[in-house]
C-alpha positions as CSV (number, residue, x, y, z in Angstrom):
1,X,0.0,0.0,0.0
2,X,1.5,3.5,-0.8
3,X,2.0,5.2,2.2
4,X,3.3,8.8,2.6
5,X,6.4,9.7,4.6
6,X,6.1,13.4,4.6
7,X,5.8,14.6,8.2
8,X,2.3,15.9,8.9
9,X,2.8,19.2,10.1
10,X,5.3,20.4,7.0
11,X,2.7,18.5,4.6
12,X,-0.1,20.7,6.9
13,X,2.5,23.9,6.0
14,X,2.7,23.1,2.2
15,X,-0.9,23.3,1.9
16,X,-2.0,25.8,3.9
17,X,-4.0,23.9,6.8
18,X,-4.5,24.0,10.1
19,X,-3.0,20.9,11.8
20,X,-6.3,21.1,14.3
21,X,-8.1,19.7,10.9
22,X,-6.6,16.8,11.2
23,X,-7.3,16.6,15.2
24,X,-3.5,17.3,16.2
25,X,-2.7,19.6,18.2
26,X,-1.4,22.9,16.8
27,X,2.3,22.4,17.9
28,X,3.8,25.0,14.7
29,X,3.9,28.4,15.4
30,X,5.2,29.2,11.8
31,X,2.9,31.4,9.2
32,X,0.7,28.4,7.2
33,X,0.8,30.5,4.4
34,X,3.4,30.4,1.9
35,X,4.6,33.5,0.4
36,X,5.9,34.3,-2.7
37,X,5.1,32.9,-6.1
38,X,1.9,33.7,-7.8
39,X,-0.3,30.3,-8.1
40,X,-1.5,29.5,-11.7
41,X,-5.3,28.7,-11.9
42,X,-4.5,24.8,-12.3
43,X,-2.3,25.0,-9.3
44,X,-4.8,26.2,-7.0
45,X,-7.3,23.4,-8.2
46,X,-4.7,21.2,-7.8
47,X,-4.0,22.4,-4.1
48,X,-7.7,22.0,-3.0
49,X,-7.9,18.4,-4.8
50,X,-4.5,17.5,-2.8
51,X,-5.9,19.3,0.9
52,X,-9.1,17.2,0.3
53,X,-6.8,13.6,-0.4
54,X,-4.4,14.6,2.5
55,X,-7.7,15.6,5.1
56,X,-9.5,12.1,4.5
57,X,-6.6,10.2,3.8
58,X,-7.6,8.9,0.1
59,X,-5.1,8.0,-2.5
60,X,-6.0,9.1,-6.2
61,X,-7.8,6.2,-7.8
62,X,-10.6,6.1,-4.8
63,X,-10.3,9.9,-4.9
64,X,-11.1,9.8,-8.9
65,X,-13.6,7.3,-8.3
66,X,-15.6,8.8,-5.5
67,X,-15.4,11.9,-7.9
68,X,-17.1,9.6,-10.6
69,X,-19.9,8.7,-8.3
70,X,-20.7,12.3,-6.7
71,X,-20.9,13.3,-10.9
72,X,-23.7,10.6,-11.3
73,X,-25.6,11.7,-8.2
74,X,-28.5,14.3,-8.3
75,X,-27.1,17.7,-7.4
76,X,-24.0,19.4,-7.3
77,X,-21.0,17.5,-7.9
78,X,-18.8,19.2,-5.5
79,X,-21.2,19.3,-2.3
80,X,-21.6,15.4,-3.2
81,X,-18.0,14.5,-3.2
82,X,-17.8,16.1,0.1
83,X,-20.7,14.3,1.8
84,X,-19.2,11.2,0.2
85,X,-15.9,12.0,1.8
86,X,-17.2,12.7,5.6
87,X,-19.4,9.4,5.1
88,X,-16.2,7.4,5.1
89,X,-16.5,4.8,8.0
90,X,-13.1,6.2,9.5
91,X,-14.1,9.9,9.2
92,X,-17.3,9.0,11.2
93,X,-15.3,7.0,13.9
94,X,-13.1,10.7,14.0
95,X,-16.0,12.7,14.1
96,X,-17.7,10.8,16.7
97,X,-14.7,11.1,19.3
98,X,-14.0,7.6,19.0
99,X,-10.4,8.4,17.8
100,X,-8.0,10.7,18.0
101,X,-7.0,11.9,14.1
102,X,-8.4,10.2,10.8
103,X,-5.4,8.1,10.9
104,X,-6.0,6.3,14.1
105,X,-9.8,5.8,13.2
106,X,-8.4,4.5,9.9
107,X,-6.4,2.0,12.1
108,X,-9.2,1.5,14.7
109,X,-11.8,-0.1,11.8
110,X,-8.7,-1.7,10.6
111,X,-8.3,-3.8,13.7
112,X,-11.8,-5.0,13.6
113,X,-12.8,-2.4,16.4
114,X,-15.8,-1.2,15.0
115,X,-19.3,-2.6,14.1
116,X,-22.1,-1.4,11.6
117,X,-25.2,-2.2,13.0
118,X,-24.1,-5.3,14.9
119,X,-21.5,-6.4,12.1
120,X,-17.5,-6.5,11.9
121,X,-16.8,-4.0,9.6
122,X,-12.9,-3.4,9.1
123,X,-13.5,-1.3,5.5
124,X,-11.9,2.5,6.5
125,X,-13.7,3.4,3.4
126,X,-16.8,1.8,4.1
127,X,-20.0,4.2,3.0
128,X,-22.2,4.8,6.0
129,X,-26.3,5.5,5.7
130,X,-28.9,7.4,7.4
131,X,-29.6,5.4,10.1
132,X,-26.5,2.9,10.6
133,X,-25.2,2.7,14.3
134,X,-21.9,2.8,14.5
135,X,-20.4,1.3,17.7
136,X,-17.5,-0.1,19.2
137,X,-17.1,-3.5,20.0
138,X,-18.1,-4.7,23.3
139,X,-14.6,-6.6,23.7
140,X,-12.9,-3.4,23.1
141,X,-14.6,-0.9,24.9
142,X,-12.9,-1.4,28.1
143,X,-9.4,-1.1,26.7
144,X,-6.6,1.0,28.2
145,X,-6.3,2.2,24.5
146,X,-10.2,3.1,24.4
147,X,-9.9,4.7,27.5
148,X,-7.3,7.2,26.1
149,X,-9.2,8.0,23.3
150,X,-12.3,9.0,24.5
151,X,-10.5,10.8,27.8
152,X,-8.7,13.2,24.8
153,X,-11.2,13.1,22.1
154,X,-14.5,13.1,24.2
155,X,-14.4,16.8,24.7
156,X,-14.6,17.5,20.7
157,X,-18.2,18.8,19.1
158,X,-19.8,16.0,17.6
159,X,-21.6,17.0,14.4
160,X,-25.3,17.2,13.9
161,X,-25.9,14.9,11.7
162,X,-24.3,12.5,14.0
163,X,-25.8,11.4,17.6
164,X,-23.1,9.9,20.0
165,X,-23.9,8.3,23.3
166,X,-19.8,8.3,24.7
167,X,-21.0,6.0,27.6
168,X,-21.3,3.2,25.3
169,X,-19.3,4.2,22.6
170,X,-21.8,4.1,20.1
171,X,-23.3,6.3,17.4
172,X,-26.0,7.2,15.0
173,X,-26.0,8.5,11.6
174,X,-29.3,10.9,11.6
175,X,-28.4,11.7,8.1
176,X,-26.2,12.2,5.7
177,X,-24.3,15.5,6.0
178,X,-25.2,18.5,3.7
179,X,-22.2,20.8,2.8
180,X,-23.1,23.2,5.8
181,X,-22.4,20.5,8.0
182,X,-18.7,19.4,6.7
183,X,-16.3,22.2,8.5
184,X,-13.6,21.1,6.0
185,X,-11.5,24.1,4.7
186,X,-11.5,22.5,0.9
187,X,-12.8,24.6,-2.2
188,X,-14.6,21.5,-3.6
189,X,-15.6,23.9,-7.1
190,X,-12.0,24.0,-7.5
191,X,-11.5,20.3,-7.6
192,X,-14.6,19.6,-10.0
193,X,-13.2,22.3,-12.4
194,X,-10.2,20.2,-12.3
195,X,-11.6,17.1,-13.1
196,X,-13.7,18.2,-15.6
197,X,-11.2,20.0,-17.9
């Protein structure tokens, strides 16, 4: 699997985001913004298609191909790709305080933490629906590792389209989130005018 070695925060630096994104801590005091050279119109498309893969942790061929599917959908094909994006099994285990950054959640449903209404499901890019309960599994729940997690994470605003009990450990998907909803700092107009020259 490709894997990228480029530390997070000077990856966070090149592109312009907030490491808090990503749920680290901000530990850089450096400027985010690079100075300098003017940015051609296909670089800064290019930038916002590269913040979204880095954000959600998605390699180009799933990127292209979740692209594909949010063109086929009813609507707009940006705000689609974005609610396909945050419906990603891992970015719902992040959003619901079950894990630390993206990364760990990715891990998390990789280790067979995590169940979809009462299944196994080890799939980081896993679709969720309006109405799956997401939920850790009972074996794990009482984990030093758990533990940890949701003593860090459990203080972080849950989104509304997402109902957490963090007794249990266990979530619900009310619905699937509009644009609004997704707090993500990616131009997703940018990306679709890149894809579709």
């Amino acid at each position: 699997m490709a894997v990228n070695k480029v530390p997070v925060l000077k990856r966070c630096r090149s592109l312009g985001l907030e490491p808090s994104v990503l749920g680290y801590d901000k530990k850089s005091k450096r400027n985010l913004q690079r100075s300098g050279r003017k940015v051609s119109e296909y670089g800064l498309q290019l930038k916002e298609k590269q913040k979204a893969k880095f954000i959600y942790g998605v390699l180009e061929k799933p990127f292209r191909n979740y692209y594909e599917k949010a063109d086929r959908m009813r609507g707009l094909t940006g705000p689609n790709l974005m609610t396909i994006l945050e419906s990603r099994l891992d970015n719902v285990i992040f959003r619901l305080g079950f894990a630390r950054t993206r990364k760990e959640a990715r891990q998390i449903v990789d280790h067979k933490f995590v169940t979809v209404n009462g299944k196994v499901v080890n799939i980081p890019s896993y679709l969720v629906k309006a109405g799956d309960v997401v939920e850790i599994k009972e074996s794990k729940k009482n984990i030093q590792r758990m533990k940890d997690i949701v003593e860090v994470a459990g203080g972080r605003i849950v989104p509304e389209w997402l109902d957490v009990d963090a007794e249990k450990l266990q979530g619900t998907v009310k619905e699937l989130p509009s644009r609004e909803q997704i707090d993500v700092p990616v131009n997703e107009m940018l990306i679709v005018e890149l894809y579709s020259k």
